[in-house]
C-alpha positions, 0 to 999 in steps of 0.5 A: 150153753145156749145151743142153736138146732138147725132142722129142729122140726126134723125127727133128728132135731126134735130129738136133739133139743129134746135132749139138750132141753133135758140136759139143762140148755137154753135151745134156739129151735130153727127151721122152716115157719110150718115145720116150727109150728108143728114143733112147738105144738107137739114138743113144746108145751109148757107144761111139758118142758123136761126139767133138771134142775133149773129152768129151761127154755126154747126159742124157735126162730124161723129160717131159710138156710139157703138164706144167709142174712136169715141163717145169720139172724137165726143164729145170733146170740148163741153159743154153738150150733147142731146143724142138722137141717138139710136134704137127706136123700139125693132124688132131688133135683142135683141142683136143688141138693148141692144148693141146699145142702153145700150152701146151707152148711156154708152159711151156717159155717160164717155165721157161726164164726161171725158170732164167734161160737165155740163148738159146731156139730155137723150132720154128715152121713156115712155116704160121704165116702159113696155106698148106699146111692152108688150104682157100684159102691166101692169099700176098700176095706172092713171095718170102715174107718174115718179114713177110707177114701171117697168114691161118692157119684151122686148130688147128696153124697158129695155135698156130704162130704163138701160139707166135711171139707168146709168144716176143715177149712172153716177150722183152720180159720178158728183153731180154738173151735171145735168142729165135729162132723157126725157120720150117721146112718139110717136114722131108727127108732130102734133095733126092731125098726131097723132089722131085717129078716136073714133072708133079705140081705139083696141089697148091700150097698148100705152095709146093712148098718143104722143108727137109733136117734137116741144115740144120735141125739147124744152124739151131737151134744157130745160132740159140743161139749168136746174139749179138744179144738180143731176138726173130727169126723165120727162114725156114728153107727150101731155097733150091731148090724140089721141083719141076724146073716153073720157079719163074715159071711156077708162080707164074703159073698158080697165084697170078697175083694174087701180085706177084714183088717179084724174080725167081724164077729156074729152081726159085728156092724161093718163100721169101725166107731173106735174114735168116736168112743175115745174121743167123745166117750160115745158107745155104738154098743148104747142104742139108747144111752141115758143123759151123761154128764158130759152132755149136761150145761155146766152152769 
């Protein structure tokens, strides 16, 4: 599979062509020019390629994603997309955001059935429902599933969730395609980055939940080797939060309101990541999962 990367300078993307390089895919690496440069001197040494059994390579084509004849170009020749590039934070200028974010996933979107590729990977973000940059997020519920309504307030959040509604669309013009879209969570190196001394559980709003970008790197190329078409959202979440405050007792004094439709166990993560490990076979459980065979090129 020859596999397109948006963002690939990103600390998501270099993982995930990372991967897919060691997984036996060719890789089109898009970015900006400077963060492409930096990419291939750190990451793409010849001498350095990860191999698995038969060559490997990446091709980095330069690209503005608010561009659409460059996102187009970029994406030619291909035969799915990870599209991960995109403003991760809202303290931008709204305008900025939306236009970045919701145009770029648009543009994305056309090219990729322009070229008729067969499987499209969206970073989204658990914010797509509001939380972490609410003034006063709302959970109706723990643990949270794929299904809990929206009540997002800020520019990044809604263009998350924008994004999601444009897959949906995007694939009831393409029902033989898969689309997925990625709910990720405060990208770590792993559980030592991400945790949080017991008594620094202040500020709630984020649910105390991360994900490792090893597992996420694998969710993308799970989510492109999908053999079911259509659209999915996925929870993409540590199965453990990043606080050793027992799960219950956060949830009692910080969201009294919020029923428990299930326990949640010692540091239970407050994330319901059930149909990402039936329907892509990723486990929350797996911070740091070793290449599957489901990742793999079939060639």
């Amino acid at each position: 599979m020859r596999i397109a990367v948006t963002g690939a300078g990103g600390k998501l993307g270099r993982k995930v062509v990372a991967r897919a390089l060691l997984a036996g895919h060719d890789v089109v690496a898009v970015d900006l020019p400077a963060a492409l440069g930096e990419l291939q001197q750190s990451h793409f040494d010849a001498t350095t390629l990860p191999q698995s059994g038969f060559a490997a390579s990446v091709e980095c084509r330069a690209a503005d994603l608010t561009q659409f004849d460059e996102v187009r170009a970029a994406l030619a020749g291909t035969d799915a997309v990870a599209h991960l590039g995109a403003l991760i934070h809202p303290r931008y200028p709204e305008p900025v955001v939306h236009h970045t974010n919701v145009g770029g996933t648009h543009h994305v979107l056309v090219a990729a059935e322009e070229h008729g590729l067969g499987a499209v990977c969206l970073a989204s973000s658990v914010n797509a429902i509001g939380g972490i940059f609410s003034a006063t997020p709302r959970y109706d519920y723990f643990p949270i599933d794929e299904e809990h309504p929206t009540y997002c307030e800020d520019s990044y959040s809604l263009s998350k969730w924008i994004g999601e509604q444009q897959m949906a669309a995007f694939a009831r013009r393409r029902p033989t395609v898969t689309f997925s879209a990625l709910r990720l969570h405060a990208l770590r190196k792993d559980f030592a980055a991400a945790h949080r001394p017991a008594e620094d559980d202040r500020d709630p709003r984020e649910l105390w939940g991360w994900t490792s970008f090893d597992s996420a790197a694998a969710a993308c190329l799970l989510a492109l080797h999908r053999s079911t078409p259509g659209p999915a959202v996925y929870n993409i979440v540590a199965a453990r939060t990043s606080t050793d405050v027992p799960s219950e007792e956060l949830a009692r004094r910080w969201y009294p309101d919020a029923p428990l439709r299930r326990p949640l166990p010692r540091n239970t993560g407050f994330w319901d990541t059930g149909r990402a490990l039936a329907e892509l076979g990723w486990d929350a459980e797996d911070e740091h999962p070793a290449l599957s065979d489901r990742e793999r090129n079939a060639r």
